[in-house]
C-alpha positions in Angstrom: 0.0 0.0 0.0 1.0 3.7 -0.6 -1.8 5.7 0.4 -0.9 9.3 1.5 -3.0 11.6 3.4 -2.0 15.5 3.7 -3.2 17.8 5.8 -3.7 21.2 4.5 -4.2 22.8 1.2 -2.1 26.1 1.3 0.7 27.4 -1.0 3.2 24.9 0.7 0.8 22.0 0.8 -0.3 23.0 -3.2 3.8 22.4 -4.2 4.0 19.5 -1.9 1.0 17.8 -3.4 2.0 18.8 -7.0 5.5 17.2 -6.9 4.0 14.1 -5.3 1.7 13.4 -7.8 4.9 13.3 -10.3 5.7 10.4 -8.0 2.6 8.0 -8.5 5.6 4.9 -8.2 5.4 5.6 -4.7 2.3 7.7 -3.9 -0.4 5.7 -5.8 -3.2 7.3 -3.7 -3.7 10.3 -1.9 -6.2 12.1 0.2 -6.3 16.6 0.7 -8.3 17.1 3.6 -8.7 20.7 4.9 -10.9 23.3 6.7 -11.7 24.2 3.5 -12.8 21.4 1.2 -13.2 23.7 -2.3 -9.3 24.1 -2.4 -8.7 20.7 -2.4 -11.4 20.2 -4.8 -9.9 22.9 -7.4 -6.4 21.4 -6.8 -7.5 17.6 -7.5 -9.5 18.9 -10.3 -6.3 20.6 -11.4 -3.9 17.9 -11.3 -6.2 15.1 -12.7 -5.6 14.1 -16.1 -1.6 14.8 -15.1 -0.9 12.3 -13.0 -1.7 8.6 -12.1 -1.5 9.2 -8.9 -5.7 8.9 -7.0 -6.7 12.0 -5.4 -9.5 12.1 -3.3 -10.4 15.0 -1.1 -12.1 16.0 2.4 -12.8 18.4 5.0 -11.1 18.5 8.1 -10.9 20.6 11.6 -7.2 19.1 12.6 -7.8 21.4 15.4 -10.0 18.5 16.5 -7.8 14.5 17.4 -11.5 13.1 16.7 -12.1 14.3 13.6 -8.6 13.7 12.2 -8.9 10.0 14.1 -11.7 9.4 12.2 -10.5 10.5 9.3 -7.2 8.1 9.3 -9.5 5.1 10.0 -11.3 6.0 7.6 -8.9 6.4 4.8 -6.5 3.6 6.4 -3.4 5.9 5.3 0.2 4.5 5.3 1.4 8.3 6.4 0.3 11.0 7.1 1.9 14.5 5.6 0.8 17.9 8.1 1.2 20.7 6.1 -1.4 23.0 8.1 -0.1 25.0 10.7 2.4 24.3 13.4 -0.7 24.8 16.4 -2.2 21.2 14.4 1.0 19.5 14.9 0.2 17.7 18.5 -2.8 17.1 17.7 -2.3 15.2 14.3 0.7 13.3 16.0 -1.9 12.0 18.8 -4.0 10.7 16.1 -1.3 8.9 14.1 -0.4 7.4 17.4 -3.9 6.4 17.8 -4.5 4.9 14.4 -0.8 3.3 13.7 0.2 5.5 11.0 3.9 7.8 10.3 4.1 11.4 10.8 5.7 13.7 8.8 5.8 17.8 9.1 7.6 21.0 7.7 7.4 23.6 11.4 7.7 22.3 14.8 5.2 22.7 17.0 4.1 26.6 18.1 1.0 27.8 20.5 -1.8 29.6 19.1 -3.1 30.7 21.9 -0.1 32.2 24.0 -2.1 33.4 27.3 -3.0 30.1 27.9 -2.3 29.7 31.5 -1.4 25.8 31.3 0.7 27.0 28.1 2.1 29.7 29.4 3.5 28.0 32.7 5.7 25.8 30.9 7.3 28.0 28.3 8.3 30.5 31.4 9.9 27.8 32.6 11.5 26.7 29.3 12.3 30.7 28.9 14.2 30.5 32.5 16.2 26.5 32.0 17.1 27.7 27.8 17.5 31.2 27.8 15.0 32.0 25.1 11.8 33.4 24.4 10.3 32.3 21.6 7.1 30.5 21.4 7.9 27.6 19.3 10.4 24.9 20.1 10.8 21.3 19.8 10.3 20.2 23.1 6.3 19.7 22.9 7.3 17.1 20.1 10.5 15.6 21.2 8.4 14.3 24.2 6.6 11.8 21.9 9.9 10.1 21.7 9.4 7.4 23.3 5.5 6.9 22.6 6.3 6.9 18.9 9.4 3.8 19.3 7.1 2.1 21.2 4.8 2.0 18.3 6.6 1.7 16.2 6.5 4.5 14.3 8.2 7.6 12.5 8.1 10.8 13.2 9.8 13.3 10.6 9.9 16.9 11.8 10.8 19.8 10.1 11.0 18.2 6.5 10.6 21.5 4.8 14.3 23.5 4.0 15.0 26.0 6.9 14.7 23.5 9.0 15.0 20.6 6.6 17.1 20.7 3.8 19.8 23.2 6.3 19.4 20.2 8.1 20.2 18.1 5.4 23.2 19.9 4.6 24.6 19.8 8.0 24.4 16.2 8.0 26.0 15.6 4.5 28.7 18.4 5.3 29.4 16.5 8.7 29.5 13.0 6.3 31.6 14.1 3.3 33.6 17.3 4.5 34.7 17.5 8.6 35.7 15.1 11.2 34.1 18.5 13.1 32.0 21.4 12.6 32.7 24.0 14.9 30.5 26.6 12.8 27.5 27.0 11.3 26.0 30.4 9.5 22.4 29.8 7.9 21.9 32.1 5.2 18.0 32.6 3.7 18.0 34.8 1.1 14.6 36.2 -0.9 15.5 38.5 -3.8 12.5 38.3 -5.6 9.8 40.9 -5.9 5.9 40.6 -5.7 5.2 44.1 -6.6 3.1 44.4 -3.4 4.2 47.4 -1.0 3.6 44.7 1.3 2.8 41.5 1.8 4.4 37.8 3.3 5.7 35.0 1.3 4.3 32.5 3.9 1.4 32.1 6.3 1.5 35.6 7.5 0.4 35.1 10.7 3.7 32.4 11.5 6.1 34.9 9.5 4.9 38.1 11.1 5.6 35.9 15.1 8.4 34.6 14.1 10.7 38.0 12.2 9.0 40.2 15.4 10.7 38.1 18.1 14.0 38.6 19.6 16.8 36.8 17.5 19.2 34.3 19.4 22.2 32.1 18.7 23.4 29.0 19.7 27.1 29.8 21.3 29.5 27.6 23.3 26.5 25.4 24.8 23.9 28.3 25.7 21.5 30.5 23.6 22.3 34.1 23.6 19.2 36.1 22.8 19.2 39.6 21.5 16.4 42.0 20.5 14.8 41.6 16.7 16.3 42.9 14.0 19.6 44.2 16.0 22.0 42.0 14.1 22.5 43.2 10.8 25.3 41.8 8.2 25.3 42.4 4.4 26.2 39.4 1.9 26.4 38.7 -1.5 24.6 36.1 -2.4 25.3 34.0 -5.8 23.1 35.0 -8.6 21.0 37.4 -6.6 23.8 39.8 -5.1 24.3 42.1 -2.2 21.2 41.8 0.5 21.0 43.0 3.9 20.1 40.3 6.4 19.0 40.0 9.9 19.8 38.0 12.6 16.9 35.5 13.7 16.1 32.8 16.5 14.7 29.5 14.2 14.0 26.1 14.9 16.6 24.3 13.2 19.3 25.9 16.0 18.1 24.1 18.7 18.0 20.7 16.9 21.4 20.9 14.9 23.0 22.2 18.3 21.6 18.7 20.4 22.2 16.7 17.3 26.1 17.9 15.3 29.0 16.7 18.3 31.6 19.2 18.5 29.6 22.5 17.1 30.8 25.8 18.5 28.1 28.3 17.4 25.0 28.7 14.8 23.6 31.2 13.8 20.9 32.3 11.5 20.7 35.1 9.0 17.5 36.1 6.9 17.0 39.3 4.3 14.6 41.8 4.6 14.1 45.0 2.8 13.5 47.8 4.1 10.6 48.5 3.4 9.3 45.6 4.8 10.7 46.3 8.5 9.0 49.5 8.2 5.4 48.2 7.5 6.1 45.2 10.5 7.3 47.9 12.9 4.3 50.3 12.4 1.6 47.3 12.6 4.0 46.4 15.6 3.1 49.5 17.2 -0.6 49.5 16.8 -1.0 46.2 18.3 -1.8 44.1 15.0 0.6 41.8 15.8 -0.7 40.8 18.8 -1.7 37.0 19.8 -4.4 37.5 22.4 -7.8 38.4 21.3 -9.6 41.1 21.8 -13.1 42.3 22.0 -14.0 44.4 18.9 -18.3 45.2 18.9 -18.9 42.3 20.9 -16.7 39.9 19.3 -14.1 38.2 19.6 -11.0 38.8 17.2 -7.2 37.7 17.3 -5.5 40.8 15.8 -3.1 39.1 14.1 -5.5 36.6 12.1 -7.4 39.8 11.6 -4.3 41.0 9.7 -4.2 37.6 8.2 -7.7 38.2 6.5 -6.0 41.6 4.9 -2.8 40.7 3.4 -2.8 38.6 0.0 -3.0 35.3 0.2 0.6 33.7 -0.3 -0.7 31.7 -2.4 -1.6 34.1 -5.1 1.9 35.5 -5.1 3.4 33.6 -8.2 2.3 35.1 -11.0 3.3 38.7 -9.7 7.1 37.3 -7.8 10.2 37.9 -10.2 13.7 37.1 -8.8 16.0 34.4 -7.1 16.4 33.1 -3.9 19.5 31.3 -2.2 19.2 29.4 0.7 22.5 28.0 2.6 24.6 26.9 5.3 28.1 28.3 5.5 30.2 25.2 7.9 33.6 25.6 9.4 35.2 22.9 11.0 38.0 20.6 10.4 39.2 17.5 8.5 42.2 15.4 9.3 43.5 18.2 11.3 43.4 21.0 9.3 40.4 24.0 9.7 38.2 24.2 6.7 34.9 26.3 5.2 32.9 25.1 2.8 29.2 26.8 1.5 26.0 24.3 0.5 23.1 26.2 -1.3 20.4 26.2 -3.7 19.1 28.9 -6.0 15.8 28.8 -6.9 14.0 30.9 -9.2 10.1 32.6 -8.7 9.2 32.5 -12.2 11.0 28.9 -13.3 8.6 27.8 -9.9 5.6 29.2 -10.9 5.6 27.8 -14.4 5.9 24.1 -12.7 3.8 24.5 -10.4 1.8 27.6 -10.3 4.0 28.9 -6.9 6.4 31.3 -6.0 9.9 30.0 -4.8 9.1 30.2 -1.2 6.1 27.8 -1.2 8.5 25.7 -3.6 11.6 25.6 -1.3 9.1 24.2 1.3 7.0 21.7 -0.7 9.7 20.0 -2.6 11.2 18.8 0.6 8.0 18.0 2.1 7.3 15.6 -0.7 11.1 13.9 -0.1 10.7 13.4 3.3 7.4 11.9 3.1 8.7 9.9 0.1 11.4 8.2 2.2 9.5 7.3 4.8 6.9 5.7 2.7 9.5 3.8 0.7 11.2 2.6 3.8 14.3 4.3 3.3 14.4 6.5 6.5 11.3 4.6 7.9 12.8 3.7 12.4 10.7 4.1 15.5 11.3 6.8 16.9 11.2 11.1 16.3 13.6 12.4 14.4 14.7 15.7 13.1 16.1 15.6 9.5 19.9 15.5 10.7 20.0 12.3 12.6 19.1 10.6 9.4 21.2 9.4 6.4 21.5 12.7 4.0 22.7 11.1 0.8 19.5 9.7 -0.3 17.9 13.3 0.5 20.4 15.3 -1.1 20.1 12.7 -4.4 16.2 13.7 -4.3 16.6 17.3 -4.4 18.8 17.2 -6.9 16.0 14.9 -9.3 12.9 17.2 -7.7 14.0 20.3 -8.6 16.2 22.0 -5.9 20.1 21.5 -7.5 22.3 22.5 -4.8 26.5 23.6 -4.9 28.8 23.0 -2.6 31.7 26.1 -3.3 35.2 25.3 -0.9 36.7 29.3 1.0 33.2 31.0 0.2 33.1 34.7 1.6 32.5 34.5 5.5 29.5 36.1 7.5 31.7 38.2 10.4 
């Protein structure tokens, strides 16, 4: 059997779904289930007639372990592949525990509601024993360890590319390169243009949380956190050229510092226009980025998911986006005693993207790994008990698959260095 069902029908999940049903070898059936039923409808009605691959389509409130229970009975899925948002992740890995099927995601798991008292206890904590204060981390999900080896199952976190494929390259640098890594500089790089004076390139609501928190960095075995946006370096970047870029906390840190021996420091580094740090500092400062709701004419509203309803739709964004990006890690380390820096990165271009797959690069860079991880879990080729993040596992099959599904990656030996 290879019978697939994915959760969510966004931009990410549309490019993840696309490139799977170029695989009907492995995925022979799938299912799109979603809040909203009509866009899985238009999307299986889009790629029918393309691809062998069976699509059928459902609703689905993975807010809810009964109704996404239900749903694996019902479907009797090998996998299942969440590509909704990180609040669904616990509850989608209680079902697959539940039902006996293998989990696979893109975003560790983040609150939605962050004034939850119960919530809110334990992150304090966390905040205190860490050392950092944003709201997502892998903890919540690393504590399924156990409960998934005794099933018997996989868990696959963070199978998108930052975390993911940075991941990826860690491991294979670690493999082919160094005895040691003592450095690590992830470099994410958007140069293309929407035309919009402003507007997110993912789920607005996760990308406005995560650019507005205070940036950190793994360093000699403890996080150093700083305030957003107050580590700035310039780059040039290949084939899209000199960007500023900011200093950010992300996910993958906190997994590449438990999981690479030896490592000294990591660090990650994203690029921003200005103009873009003006219109996120203004909505900032009139409270739209807030996660607590608020009572507006006797309702209830979250004023960030009100913002959400106002910004385009990422989605629509790859008809309009023009441009590269470059996503990378820069490693230093050392092999057979001598200090070494090597670069890993891909370039992937908007408009190439959209005319493959109707997306922009950002959606892409996210989907096609989606669809590899899933695909080598299915196929056996990564498939333990356990929960893993994408470093602990054997890269060379993963970095063969990006190569054949559309993300070619270099590896360039004394690239310029991020001070």
């Amino acid at each position: 059997m290879s019978r697939l069902l994915v959760i969510g029908c966004g931009g990410v999940a549309q490019v993840a779904i696309s490139k799977i049903c170029q695989d009907s070898d492995t995925f022979k059936e799938i299912m799109i289930a979603s809040r909203t039923k009509a866009k899985c409808d238009d999307l299986k009605a889009k790629l029918e007639g393309q691809t062998a691959t069976k699509i059928e389509t459902a609703a689905l409130d993975a807010d809810k372990v009964e109704e996404v229970v239900a749903l694996i009975e019902s479907y009797k899925p090998q996998a299942v592949l969440n590509v909704a948002l990180p609040y669904q992740d616990l509850t989608i890995m209680d079902a697959c525990l539940a039902t006996g099927v293998d989990y696979i995601d893109t975003a560790n798991y983040e609150a939605e509601d962050t004034e939850d008292p119960e919530w809110r206890a334990i992150y304090e904590k966390r905040c205190q024993e860490l050392g950092f204060t944003a709201y997502f981390d892998y903890s919540w999900q690393w504590a399924y360890k156990e409960r998934f080896e005794k099933a018997g199952l996989t868990a696959l976190l963070g199978s998108g590319f930052d975390p993911g494929v940075t991941s990826v390259f860690s491991a294979y640098a670690l493999k082919h390169y160094f005895d040691e890594i003592h450095y690590i500089d992830i470099l994410d790089c958007n140069g293309g243009d929407h035309g919009y004076p402003f507007a997110t390139n993912f789920n607005p609501e996760i990308n406005l949380r995560e650019v507005s928190a205070p940036g950190s960095y793994w360093e000699d075995g403890k996080w150093v956190e700083v305030e957003a946006m107050s580590i700035k370096r310039e780059y040039d970047f290949p084939q899209v050229g000199q960007k500023d870029m900011y200093l950010l906390h992300h996910e993958e840190i906190e997994s590449l510092a438990k999981n690479i021996p030896g490592v000294k420091r990591i660090r990650f580094f994203m690029t921003f226009g200005q103009s873009y740090l003006t219109h996120m500092k203004c909505l900032e400062n009139v409270g739209l980025l807030r996660t607590d709701a608020i009572n507006f004419n006797g309702q209830e509203i979250v004023p960030i998911q009100f913002l959400k309803a106002l910004l385009p739709d990422p989605a629509s964004l790859g008809p309009r986006t023009v441009g590269k990006t470059n996503i990378g890690c820069i490693f230093t380390g050392v092999k057979d005693g001598v200090e070494k820096t090597i670069y890993i990165y891909n370039v992937c271009d908007h408009q190439e993207c959209y005319k493959e797959v109707g997306s922009q690069a950002i959606s892409y860079t996210t989907g096609v790994p989606a669809m590899i991880g899933t695909k080598l879990v299915m196929d056996g080729t990564w498939k333990q008990p356990g929960v893993f993040n994408l470093e602990e596992l054997d890269p060379d099959p993963f970095m063969e698959a990006l190569n054949k599904y559309g993300l070619p990656w270099q590896v360039v030996e004394n690239p310029q260095m991020v001070d």
